[in-house]
N, C-alpha and C positions, 0 to 999 in steps of 0.2 A: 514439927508437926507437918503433913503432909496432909492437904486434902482435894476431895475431888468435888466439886458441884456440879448437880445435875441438872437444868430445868431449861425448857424449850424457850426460855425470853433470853437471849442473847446477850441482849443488851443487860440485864439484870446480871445474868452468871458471870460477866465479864469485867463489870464494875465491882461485885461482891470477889472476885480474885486479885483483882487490882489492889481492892482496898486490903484484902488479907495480906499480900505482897508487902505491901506499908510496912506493915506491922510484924514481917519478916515471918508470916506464915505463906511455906508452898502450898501454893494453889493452883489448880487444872481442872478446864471447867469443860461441858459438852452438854449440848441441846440436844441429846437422843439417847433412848435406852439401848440401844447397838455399842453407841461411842462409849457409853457410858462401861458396860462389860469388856469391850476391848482394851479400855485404860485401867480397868483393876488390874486383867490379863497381864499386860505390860507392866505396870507399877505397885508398888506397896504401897498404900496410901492407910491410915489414921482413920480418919473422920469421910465416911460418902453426907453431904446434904442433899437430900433428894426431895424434886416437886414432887406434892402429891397427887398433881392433873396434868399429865400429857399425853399428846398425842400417841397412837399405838398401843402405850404401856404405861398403866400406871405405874405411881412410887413403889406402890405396894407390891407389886407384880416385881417391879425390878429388883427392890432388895431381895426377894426370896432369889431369882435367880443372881445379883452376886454375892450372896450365901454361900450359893454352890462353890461359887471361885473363892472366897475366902469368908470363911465365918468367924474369923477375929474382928473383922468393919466393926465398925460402931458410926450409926445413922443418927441423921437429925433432918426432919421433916418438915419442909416449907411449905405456904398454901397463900394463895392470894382468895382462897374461897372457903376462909376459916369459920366454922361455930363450934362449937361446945357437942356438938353431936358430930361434927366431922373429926375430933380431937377423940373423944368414945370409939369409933368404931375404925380410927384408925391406930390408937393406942391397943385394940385388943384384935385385932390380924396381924401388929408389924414387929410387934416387941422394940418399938422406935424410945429410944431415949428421950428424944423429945421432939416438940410438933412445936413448931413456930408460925404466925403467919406475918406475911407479907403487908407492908413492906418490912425488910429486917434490919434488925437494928445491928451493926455489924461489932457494937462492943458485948452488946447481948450473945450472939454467934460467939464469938471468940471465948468469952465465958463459960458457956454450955459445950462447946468442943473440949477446954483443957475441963472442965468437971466430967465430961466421960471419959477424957483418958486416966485420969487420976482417982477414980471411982469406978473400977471395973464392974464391980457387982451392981451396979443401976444398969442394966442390961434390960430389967421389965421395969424400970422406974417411969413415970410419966408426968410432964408437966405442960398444960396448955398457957401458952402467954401470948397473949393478945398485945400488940406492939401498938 
């Protein structure tokens, strides 16, 4: 499995591919919606995790542009600034698999990654998990 994470803390995306790495999942992470489109460009990647709040561009805003590079992706949606109404109105703009917030749990992640690869038809499926 191959995946990329996206989110502006550094420190977070770097640790959450580390610890993927562990567990002998490819991991490649990038703090910006730019980096972010340049490494689909370049790579095939499985799973994007995209923040839902960053700078320039949101989550939302990004997946629709790396749609355009590949619409086989299959997303999962991180937020340090989760409610029950940000999981609403981002489940029905992003067609996201799922909405996790922060902090993540990274056997939860790993879970929710191989259940979208192995369940392709959950494409509009939604689940809010509060960690």
């Amino acid at each position: 499995m191959k995946v990329l994470l996206v989110d502006d803390e550094k420190e977070l995306v770097s640790t959450l591919a580390e610890r993927l790495s562990l567990r002998d999942i490819e991991a490649d992470w990038v703090t910006t919606g730019d980096a972010a489109i340049k490494s689909v460009e370049l790579k095939a990647y499985d799973v994007v995790v995209l923040d839902v709040k960053m700078p320039k561009i949101s989550g939302i805003e990004l997946k629709k542009k790396l749609e355009e590079k590949n619409p086989d992706l299959k997303y999962i949606f991180i937020t340090g600034h989760g409610s029950e109404d940000d999981f609403i109105t981002a489940s029905s703009e992003t067609g996201a698999e799922y909405y996790l917030v922060k902090p993540v749990n990274i056997d939860e992640l790993i879970r929710k990654m191989k259940e979208i690869l192995l369940n392709p038809d959950k494409r509009d499926s939604f689940q809010f998990k509060k960690e």
